[in-house]
Residue frames as a rotation matrix with the C-alpha (Angstrom) as fourth column:
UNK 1
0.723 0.033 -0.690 23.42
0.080 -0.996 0.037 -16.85
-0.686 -0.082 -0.723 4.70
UNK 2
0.828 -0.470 0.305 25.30
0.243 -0.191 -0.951 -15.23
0.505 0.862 -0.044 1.85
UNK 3
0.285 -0.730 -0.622 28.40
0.276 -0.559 0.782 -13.81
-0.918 -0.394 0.042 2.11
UNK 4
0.888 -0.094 0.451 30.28
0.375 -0.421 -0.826 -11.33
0.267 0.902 -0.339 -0.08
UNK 5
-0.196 -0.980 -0.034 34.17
0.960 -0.198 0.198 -9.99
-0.200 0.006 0.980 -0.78
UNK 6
0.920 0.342 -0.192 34.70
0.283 -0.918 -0.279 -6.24
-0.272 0.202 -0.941 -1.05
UNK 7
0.214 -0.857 0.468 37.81
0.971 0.238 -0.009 -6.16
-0.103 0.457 0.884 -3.19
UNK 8
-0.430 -0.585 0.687 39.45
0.820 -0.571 0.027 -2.50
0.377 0.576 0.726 -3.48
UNK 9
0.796 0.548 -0.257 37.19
0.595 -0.631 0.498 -0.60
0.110 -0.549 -0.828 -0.93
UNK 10
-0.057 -0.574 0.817 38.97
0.051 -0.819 -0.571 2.96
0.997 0.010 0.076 -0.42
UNK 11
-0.596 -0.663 -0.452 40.37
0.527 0.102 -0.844 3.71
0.606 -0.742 0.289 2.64
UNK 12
-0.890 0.408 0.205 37.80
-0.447 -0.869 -0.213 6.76
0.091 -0.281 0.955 3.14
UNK 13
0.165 0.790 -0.590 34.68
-0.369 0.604 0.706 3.82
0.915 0.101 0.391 2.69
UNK 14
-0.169 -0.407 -0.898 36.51
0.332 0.834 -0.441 1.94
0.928 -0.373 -0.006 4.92
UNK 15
-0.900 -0.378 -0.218 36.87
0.372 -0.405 -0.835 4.19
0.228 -0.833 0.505 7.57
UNK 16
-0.651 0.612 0.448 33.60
-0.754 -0.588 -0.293 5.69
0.084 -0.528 0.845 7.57
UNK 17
0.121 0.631 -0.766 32.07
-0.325 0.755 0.570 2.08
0.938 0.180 0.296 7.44
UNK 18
-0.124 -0.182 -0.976 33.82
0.630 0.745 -0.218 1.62
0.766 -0.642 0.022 10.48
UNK 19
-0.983 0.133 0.124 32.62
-0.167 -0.928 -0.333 5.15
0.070 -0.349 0.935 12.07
UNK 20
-0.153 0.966 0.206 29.35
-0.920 -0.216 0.328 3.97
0.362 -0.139 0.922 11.72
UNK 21
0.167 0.239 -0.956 29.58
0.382 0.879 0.286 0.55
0.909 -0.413 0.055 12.71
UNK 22
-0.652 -0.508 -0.562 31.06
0.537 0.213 -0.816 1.82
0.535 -0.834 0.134 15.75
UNK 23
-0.617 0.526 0.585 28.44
-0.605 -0.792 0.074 5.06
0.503 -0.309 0.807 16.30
UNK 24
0.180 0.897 -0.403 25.80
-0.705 0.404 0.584 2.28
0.686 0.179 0.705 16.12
UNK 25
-0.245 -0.767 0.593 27.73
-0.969 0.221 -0.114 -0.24
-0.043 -0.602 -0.797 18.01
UNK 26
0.798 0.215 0.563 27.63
-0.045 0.953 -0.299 -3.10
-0.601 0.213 0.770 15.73
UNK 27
0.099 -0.734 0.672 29.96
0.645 0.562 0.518 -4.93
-0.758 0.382 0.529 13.55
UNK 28
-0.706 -0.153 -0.691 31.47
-0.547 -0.502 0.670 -3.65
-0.450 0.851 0.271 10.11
UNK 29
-0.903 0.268 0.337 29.79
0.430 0.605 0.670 -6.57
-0.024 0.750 -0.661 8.74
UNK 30
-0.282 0.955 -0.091 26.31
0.916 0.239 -0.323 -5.66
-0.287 -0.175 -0.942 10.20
UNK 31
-0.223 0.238 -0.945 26.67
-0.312 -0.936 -0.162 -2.03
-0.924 0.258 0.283 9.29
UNK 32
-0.971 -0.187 -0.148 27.65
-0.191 0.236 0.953 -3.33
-0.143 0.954 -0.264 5.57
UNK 33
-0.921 0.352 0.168 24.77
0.390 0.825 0.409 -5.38
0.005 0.442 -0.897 5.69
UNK 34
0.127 0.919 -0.373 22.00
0.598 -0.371 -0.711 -3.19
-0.791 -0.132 -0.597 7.47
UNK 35
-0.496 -0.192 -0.847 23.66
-0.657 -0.555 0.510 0.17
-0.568 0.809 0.149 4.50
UNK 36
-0.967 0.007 -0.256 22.68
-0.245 0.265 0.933 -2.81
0.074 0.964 -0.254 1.62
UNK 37
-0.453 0.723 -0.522 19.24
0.810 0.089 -0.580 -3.41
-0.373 -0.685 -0.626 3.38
UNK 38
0.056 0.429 -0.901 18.17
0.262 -0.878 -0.402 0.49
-0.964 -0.213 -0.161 3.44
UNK 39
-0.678 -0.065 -0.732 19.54
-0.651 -0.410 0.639 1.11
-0.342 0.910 0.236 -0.49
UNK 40
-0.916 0.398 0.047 17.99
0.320 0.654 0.686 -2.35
0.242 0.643 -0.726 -2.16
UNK 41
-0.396 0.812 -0.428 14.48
0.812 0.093 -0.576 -1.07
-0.428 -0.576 -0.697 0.20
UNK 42
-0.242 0.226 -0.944 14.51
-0.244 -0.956 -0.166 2.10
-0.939 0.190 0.286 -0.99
UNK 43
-0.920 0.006 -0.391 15.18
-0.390 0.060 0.919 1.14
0.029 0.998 -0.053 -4.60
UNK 44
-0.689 0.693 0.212 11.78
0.714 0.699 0.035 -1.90
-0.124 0.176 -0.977 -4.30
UNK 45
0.107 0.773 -0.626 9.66
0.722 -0.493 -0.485 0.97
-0.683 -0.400 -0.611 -2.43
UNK 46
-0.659 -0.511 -0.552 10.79
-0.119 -0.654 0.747 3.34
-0.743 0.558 0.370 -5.59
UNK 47
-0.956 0.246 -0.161 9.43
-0.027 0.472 0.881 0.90
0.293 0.846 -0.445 -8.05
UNK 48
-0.289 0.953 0.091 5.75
0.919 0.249 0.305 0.99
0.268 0.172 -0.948 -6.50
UNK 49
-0.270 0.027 0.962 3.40
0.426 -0.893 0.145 2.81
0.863 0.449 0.230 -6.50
UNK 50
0.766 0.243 0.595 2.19
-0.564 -0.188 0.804 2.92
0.307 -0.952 -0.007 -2.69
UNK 51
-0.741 -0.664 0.101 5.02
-0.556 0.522 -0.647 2.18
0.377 -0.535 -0.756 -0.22
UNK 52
-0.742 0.130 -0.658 3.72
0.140 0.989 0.037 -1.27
0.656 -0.065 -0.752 1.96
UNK 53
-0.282 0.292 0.914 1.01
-0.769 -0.638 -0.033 -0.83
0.573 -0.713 0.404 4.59
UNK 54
-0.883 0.087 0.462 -0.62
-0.232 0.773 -0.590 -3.13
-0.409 -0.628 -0.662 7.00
UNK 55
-0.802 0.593 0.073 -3.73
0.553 0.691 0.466 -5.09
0.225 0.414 -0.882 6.29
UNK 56
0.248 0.710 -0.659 -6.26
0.837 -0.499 -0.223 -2.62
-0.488 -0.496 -0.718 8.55
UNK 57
-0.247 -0.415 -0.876 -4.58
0.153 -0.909 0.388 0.08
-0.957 -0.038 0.288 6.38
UNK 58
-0.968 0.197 -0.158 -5.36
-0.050 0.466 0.883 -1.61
0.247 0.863 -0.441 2.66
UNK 59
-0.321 0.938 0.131 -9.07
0.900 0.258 0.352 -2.03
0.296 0.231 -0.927 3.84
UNK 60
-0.176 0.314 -0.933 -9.50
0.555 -0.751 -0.358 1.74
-0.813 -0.580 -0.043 4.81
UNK 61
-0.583 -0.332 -0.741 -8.11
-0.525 -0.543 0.656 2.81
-0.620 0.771 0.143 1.35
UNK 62
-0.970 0.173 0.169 -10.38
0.223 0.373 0.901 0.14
0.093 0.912 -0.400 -0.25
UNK 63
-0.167 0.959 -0.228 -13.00
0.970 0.119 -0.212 1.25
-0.176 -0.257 -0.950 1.15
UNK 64
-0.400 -0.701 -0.590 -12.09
0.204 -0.695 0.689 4.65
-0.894 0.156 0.421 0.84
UNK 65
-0.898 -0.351 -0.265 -11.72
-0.263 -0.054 0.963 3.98
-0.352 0.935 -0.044 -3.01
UNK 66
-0.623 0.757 -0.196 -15.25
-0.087 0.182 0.979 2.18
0.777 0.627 -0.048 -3.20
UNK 67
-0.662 0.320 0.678 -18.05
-0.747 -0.359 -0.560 3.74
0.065 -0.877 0.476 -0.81
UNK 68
0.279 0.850 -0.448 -20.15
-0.789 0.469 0.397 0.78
0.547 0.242 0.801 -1.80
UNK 69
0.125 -0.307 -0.943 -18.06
0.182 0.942 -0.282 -1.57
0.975 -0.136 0.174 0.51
UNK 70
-0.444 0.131 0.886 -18.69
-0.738 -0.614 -0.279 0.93
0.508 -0.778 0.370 3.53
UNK 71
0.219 0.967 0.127 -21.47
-0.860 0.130 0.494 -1.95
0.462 -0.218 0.860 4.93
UNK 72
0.304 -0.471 -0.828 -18.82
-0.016 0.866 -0.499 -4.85
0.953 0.165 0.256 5.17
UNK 73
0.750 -0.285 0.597 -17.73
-0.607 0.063 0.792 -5.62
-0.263 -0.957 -0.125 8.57
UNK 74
0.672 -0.510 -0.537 -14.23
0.079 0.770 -0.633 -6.17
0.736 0.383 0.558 8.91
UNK 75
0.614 0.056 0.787 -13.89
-0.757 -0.240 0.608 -5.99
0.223 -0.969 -0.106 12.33
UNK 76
-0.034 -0.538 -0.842 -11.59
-0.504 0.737 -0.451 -8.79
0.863 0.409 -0.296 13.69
UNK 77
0.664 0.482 -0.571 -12.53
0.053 0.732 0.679 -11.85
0.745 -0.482 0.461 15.71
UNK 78
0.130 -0.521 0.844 -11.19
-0.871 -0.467 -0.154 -11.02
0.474 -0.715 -0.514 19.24
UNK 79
0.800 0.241 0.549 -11.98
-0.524 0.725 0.447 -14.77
-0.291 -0.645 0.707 20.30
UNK 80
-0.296 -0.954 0.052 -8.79
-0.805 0.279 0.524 -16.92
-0.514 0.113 -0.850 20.89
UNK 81
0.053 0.299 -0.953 -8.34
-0.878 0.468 0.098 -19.58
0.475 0.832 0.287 18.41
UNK 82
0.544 0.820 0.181 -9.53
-0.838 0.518 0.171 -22.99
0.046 -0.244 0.969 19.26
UNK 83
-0.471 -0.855 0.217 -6.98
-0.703 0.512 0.493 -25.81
-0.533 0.079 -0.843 19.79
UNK 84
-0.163 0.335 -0.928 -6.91
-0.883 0.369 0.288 -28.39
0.439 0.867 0.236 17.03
UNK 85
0.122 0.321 0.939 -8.34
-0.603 0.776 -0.187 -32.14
-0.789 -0.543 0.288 17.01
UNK 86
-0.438 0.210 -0.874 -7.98
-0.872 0.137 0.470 -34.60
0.218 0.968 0.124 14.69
UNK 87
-0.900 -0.241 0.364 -10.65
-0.254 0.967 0.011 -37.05
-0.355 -0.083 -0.931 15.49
């Protein structure tokens, strides 16, 4: 894990870093860390054009997008997986 120095933080940062660590009841550090989390995320999810989705969500929209892949079954295999062998 990284770590980082905050040199010259204002007193008014300070304090409301530690208001919210405390609202939340975690650390300063973990506020700090969850606050740089939520900005860098925002900023990624900025830069595309569709925020992330799940996999069962991506094959609605491709289908969706091309009616010609309507016929595909993409149902998923409910059967537990099989334990391995190697002989």
């Amino acid at each position: 894990m990284n770590a980082i120095t905050l040199r010259n933080l204002s007193d008014e940062a300070s304090r409301a870093l530690e208001a919210r660590a405390e609202q939340n009841g975690t650390t300063v550090e973990a506020e700090a860390e969850l606050i740089l989390q939520e900005i860098l995320g925002k900023k990624a999810d900025a830069e595309d054009d569709e925020p992330e989705v799940g996999l069962g969500t991506a094959l609605r929209r491709l289908c969706e997008k091309f009616p010609e892949l309507a016929d595909i079954d993409f149902s998923r295999d409910q059967a537990p997986a099989g334990s391995v062998s190697f002989e």
